[in-house]
C-alpha positions, 0 to 999 in steps of 0.5 A: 865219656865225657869231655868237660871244658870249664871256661875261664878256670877262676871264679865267678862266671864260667861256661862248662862244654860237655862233648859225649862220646861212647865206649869207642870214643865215637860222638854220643847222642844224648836226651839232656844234660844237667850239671851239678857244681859243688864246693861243700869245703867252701860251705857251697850247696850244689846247684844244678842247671840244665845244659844246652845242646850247640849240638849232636854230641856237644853241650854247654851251660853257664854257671857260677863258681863263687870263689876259688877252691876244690869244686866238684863238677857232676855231668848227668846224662840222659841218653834215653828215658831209661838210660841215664849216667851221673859222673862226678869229678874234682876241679880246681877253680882258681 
């Protein structure tokens, strides 16, 4: 699982917090973390950058949201070479 936090929630530059955590919803040690943000209905291609650990379980990225609108937000977590999870989720970015 992953907990996401988008900071601030309008657009323009934001900070996204991932915090992992397993099946029992104890701490997750990953590899990387990249995060893709998408608005194809505003005509915004995907970007994809590479997260950076602040810690075991937690990670955090700065990007860019251009306008407000229905954004698509993609975790993919490497949790070893060859284990790896992509999840994608709606936000809402003001």
């Amino acid at each position: 699982m992953a907990n996401v936090t988008v900071s601030p929630g309008r657009a323009g530059p934001v900070e996204i917090a991932i915090q992992l955590e397993n099946a029992d919803e104890l701490p997750l040690s990953a590899e990387a973390v990249v995060v893709t943000l998408s608005n194809p209905e505003g005509g915004v291609e995907p970007v994809t950058a590479s997260a950076e650990r602040v810690g075991s379980d937690r990670w955090r990225v700065r990007m860019s949201a251009p306008m407000p609108g229905r954004w698509s937000l993609g975790p993919g977590i490497t949790i070893t070479a060859t284990d790896m999870v992509n999840v994608v989720s709606p936000i809402l970015i003001k």
